[in-house]
Every structure is written in structure tokens, then in C-alpha cells.
C-alpha positions as CSV (number, residue, x, y, z in Angstrom):
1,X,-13.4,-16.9,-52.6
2,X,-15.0,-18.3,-55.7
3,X,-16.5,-21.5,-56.5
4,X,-14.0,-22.3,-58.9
5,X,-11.0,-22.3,-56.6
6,X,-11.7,-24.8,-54.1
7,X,-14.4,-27.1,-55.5
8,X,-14.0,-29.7,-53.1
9,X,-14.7,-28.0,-50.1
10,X,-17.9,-26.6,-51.8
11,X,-19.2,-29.5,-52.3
12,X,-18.7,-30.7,-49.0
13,X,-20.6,-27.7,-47.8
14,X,-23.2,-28.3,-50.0
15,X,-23.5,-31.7,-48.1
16,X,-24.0,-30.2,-44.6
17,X,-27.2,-30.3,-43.1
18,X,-27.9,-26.7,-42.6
19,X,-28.9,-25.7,-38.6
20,X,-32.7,-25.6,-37.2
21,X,-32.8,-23.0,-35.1
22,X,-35.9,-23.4,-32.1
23,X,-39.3,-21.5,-32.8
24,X,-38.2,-19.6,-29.7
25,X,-35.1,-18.4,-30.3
26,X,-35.8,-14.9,-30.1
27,X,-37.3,-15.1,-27.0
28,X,-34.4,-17.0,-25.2
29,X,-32.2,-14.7,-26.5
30,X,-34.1,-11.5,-24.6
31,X,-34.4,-14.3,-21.8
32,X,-30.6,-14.3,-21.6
33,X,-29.8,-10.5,-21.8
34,X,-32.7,-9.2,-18.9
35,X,-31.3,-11.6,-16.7
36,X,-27.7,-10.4,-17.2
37,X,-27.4,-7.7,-14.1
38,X,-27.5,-4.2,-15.1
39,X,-24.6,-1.9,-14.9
40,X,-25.7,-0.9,-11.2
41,X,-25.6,-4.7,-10.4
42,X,-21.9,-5.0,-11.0
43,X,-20.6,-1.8,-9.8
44,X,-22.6,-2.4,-6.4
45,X,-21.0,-6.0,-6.4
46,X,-17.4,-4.3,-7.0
47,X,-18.3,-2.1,-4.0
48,X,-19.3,-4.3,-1.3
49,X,-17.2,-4.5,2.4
50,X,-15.4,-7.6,1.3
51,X,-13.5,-5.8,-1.4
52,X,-13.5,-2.6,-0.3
53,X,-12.3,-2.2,2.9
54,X,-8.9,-4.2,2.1
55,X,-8.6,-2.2,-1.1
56,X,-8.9,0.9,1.0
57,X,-6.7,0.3,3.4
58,X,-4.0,-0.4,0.9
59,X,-4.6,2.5,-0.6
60,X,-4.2,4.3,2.6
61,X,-1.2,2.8,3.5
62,X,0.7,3.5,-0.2
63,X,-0.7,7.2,0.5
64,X,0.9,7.6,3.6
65,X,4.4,5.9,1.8
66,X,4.3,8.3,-0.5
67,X,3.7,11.2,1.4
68,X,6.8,10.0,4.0
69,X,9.1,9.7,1.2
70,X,8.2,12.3,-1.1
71,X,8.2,15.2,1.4
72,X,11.6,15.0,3.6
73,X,10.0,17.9,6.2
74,X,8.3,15.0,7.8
75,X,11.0,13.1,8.7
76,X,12.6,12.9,12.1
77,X,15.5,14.4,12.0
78,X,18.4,12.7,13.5
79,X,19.1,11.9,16.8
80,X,22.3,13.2,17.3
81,X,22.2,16.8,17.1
82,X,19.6,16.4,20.0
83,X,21.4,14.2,22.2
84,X,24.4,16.4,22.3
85,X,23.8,18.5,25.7
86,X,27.3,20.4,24.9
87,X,26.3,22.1,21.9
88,X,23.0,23.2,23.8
89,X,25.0,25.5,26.5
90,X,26.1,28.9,26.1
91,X,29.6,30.0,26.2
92,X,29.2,31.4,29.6
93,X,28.0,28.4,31.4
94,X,31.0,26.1,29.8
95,X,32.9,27.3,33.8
96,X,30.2,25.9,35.4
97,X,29.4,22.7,33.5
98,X,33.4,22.1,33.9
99,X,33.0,22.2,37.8
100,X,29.8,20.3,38.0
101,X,31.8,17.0,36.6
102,X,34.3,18.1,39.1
103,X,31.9,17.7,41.3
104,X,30.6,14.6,40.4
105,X,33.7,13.1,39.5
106,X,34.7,13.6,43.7
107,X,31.4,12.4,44.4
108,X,31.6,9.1,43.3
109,X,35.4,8.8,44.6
110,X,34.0,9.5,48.1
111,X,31.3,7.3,47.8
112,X,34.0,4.4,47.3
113,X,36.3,5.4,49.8
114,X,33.0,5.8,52.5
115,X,32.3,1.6,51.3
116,X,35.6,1.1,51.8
117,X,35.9,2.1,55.8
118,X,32.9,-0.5,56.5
């Protein structure tokens, strides 16, 4: 900018008092900067049990998310197929499962007819 373009506003800067600066202005300025922690300070305040046992237990728990939905091998596997004692017998046995709900089926109707007589 040049003084020709904006003469008002050099002659109001011409006006201003210009700033004293203290006889010990250098030294509050090293004042200020050794008493700023070091970067050993901080990073042992970011580590301390207040913030670092919640932020590794999150990180735990979004570990073990991922690794239950990423990888399907760890999922149960449904209930069904394991519930199902048919499909667990061999064609042989099929005779005898068939008369063992005989079996039962006449054990219960002679319970009731035993209550019955009473």
C-alpha cells in the first residue's frame, strides 16, 4: 500500500502513540515458555487411569464387535439343526424309536385309566 492511496488513515497512524514494551520483556517471555509442560508432561497427562482405562475398554469392546461380525466361523450356529433328535438316528434304529412312542404313548393311557379306578 502506498502513502498516496489512503492518506487519511496515514495520518491517523501517524497519530497513534506507538507501544512501550517492559524492560523485561524478554525475560517474561522465557518465563512463559519453561513453564509450559514439556512434551512428556502432556503425553503422561493423556495417559493417566482416568482416561485410559475407559478408552481401553471401548476399544476392547469395538475389537470384539468386529471380530464377531467380521468372521461368521464364530457364530453359533442355529439351534435347530441341533434340536432335531430325528435327523440324529440311523436308519436302522427308526423300528425302534417307532415302538418306544408306542410305548410311551400306552404308558400314559394306563396311567389315566389306573387314576381313574381310585
Amino acid at each position: 500500500m502506498k502513502r498516496d492511496d489512503d492518506q487519511q488513515l496515514w495520518d491517523l497512524l501517524g497519530r497513534a502513540t506507538e507501544p512501550k514494551l517492559s524492560p523485561f520483556f524478554a525475560r517474561d517471555i522465557v518465563r512463559q515458555i519453561r513453564q509450559e509442560p514439556r512434551w512428556f508432561a502432556r503425553a503422561r497427562s493423556w495417559l493417566s487411569l482416568r482416561k485410559l482405562v475407559p478408552a481401553s475398554g471401548l476399544a476392547l469392546a469395538m475389537i470384539t464387535a468386529m471380530i464377531f461380525t467380521l468372521h461368521p466361523s464364530l457364530r453359533q450356529k442355529p439351534a435347530a439343526t441341533e434340536s432335531d433328535p430325528l435327523a440324529k438316528i440311523d436308519v436302522q434304529d427308526y423300528e425302534v424309536v417307532a415302538d418306544l412312542d408306542e410305548l410311551l404313548a400306552s404308558d400314559e393311557n394306563s396311567l389315566w385309566d389306573e387314576d381313574s379306578t381310585l
